[in-house]
Structures are given as C-alpha cells and as structure tokens.
C-alpha positions as CSV (number, residue, x, y, z in Angstrom):
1,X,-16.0,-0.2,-27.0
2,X,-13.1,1.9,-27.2
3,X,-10.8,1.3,-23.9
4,X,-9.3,5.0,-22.2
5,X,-5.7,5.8,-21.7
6,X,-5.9,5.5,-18.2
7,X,-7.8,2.2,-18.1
8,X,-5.7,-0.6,-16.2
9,X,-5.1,-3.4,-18.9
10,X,-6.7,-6.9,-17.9
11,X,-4.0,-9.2,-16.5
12,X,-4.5,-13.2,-16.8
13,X,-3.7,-14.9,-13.2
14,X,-3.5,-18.8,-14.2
15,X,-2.5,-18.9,-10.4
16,X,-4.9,-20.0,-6.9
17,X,-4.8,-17.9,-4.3
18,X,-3.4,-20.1,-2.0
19,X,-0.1,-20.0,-4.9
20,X,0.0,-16.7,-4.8
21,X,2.1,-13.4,-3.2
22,X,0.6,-10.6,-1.9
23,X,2.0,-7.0,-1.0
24,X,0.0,-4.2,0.3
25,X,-0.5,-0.8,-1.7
26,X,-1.4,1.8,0.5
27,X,-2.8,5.2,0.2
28,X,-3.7,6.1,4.3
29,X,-0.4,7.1,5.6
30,X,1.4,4.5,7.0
31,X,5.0,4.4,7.5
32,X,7.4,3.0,9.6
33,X,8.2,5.1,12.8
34,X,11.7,5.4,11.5
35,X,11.1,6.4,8.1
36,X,10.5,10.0,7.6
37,X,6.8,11.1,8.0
38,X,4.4,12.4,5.0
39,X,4.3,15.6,4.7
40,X,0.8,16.8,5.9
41,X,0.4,19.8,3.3
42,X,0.9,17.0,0.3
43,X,2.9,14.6,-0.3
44,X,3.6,12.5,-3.3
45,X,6.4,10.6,-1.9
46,X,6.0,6.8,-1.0
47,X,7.5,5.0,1.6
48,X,8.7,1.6,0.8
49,X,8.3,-1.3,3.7
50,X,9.9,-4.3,4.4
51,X,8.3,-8.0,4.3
52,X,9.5,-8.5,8.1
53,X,8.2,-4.8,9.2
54,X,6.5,-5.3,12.8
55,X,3.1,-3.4,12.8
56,X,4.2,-2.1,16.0
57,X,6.9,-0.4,14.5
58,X,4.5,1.6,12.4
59,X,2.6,5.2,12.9
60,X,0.2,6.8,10.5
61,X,1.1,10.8,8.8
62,X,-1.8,12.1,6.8
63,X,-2.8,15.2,5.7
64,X,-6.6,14.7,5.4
65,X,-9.0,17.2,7.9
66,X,-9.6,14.7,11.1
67,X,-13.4,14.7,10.4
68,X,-12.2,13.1,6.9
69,X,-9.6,10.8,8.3
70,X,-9.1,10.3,11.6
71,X,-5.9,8.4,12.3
72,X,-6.2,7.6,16.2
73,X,-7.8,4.4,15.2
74,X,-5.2,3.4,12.7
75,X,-2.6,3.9,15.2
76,X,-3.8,1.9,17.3
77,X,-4.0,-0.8,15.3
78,X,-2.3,-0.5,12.0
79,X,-3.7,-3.7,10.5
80,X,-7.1,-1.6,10.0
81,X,-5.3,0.1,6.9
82,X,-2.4,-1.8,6.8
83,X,-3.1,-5.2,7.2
84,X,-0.3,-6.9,7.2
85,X,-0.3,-9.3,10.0
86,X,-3.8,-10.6,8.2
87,X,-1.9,-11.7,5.4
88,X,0.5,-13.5,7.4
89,X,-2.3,-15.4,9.0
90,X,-3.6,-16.0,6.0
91,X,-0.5,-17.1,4.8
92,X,-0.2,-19.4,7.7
93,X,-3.8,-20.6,7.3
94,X,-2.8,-21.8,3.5
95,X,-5.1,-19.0,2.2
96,X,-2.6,-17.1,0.5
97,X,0.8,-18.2,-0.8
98,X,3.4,-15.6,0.7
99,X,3.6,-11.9,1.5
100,X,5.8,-9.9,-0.9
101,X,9.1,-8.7,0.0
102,X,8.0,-5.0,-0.1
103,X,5.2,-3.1,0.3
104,X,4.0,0.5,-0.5
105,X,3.0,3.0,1.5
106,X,1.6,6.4,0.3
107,X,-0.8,9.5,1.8
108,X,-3.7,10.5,0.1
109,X,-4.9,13.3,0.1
110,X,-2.2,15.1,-1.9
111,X,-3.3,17.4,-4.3
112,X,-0.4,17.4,-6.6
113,X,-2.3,14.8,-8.9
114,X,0.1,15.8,-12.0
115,X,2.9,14.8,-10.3
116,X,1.8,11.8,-8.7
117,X,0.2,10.5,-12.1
118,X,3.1,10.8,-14.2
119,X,5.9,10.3,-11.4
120,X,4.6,8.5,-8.2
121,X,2.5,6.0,-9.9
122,X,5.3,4.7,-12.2
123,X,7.5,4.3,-9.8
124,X,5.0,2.4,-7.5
125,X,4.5,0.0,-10.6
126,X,8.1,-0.7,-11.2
127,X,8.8,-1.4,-7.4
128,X,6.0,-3.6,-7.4
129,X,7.0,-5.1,-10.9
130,X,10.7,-6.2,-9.4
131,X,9.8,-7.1,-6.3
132,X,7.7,-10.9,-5.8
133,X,4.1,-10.3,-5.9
134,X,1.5,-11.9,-8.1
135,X,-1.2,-9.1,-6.7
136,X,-1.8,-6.0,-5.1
137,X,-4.5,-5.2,-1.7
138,X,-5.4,-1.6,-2.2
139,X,-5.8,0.1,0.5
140,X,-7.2,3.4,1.5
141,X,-7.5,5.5,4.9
C-alpha cells in the first residue's frame, strides 16, 4: 500500500504517559485576551501561549456562523476547547508527565487552505518541534 503525501509519518513513543509532555494544538479560537484577536473573515495566523497562561485570561475569536460554533460556552469556560487546566491536573495526578512550554492556538474556519497548508502548518510543526513536548491534544471548536 502506497502511503500519500499528506499522510502523517508513524512516530515511535518508547515513553509512558505518565513520562511524557503535552501541549495543546488548537483549532477553536482561543487566544489570550491580550493577544490580538482572529480575524473573523479568515484567519491563518496562530497565536502562541504560554505554559503559565491563566485560563481566565483567555477569550475565544472565531469566524464560524454561531449555529456552527457557538463560542458563549467556550468563554465561559475555556477548558472545554482548551483544556489546559485538565492537563495540569493530570499532571498533578501523575497521569501525565508535564505540560509543554507553549501551546498553539489557531481559528478554523479559514478558508485560505493554500496558505495555511504550505505556511501555517510548518510553522506550527517547527514551534512544536523546539519547544518540549513528546505529544500533541488536538483540539477543535
């Protein structure tokens, strides 16, 4: 069987989960309140976020038609898409080994998929490849 170009290569992990770091990759819109918001007629810009962000400190920008997305919930509590103070329980619980030192924030919904392809997604891979983390949770609003 003859594997496509875009096919994500297997990776061997010969690390527990309990060894391992974890940063969030996100496509629902979360940012920091400080950082400048996605730009709801598209957007393939990330936003990169600190390991000691506060999740109250965060707000959610997304272009998506509300009865696609709704984002009232996800403000309210930002762990639902972003959930970052999970992993540090989890971290604390001995589940996980650490959360990363950065984390990636994007909006969906963006229709320039050219772009992001060939631009966003490489630079999302080589922020993630320099930072700490042994794997990524995807999420998605």
């Amino acid at each position: 069987m003859e594997m496509s170009r875009k096919a994500i290569p297997y990776t061997p992990n010969d690390k527990t989960l309990s060894e391992m770091t974890i940063a969030i990759v996100s496509t629902a819109g979360a940012h920091l309140k400080d950082q400048e918001p996605f730009n709801t007629d598209g957007d393939e810009t990330y936003r990169v976020i600190p390991e000691d962000a506060s999740t109250e400190d965060f707000t959610v920008t997304h272009g998506a038609p509300k009865e696609h997305y709704n984002t009232d919930e996800p403000k309210k509590d930002v762990n639902t898409i972003f959930p970052l103070d999970r992993l540090r329980e989890l971290v604390d619980e001995g589940y996980i080994g650490a959360v990363n030192n950065k984390h990636i924030s994007m909006m969906g919904y963006a229709m320039r998929l050219k772009k992001i392809n060939e631009e966003t997604i490489p630079q999302i891979a080589k922020e993630i490849t320099k930072s700490k983390a042994d794997a990524v949770l995807l999420t998605a609003g």
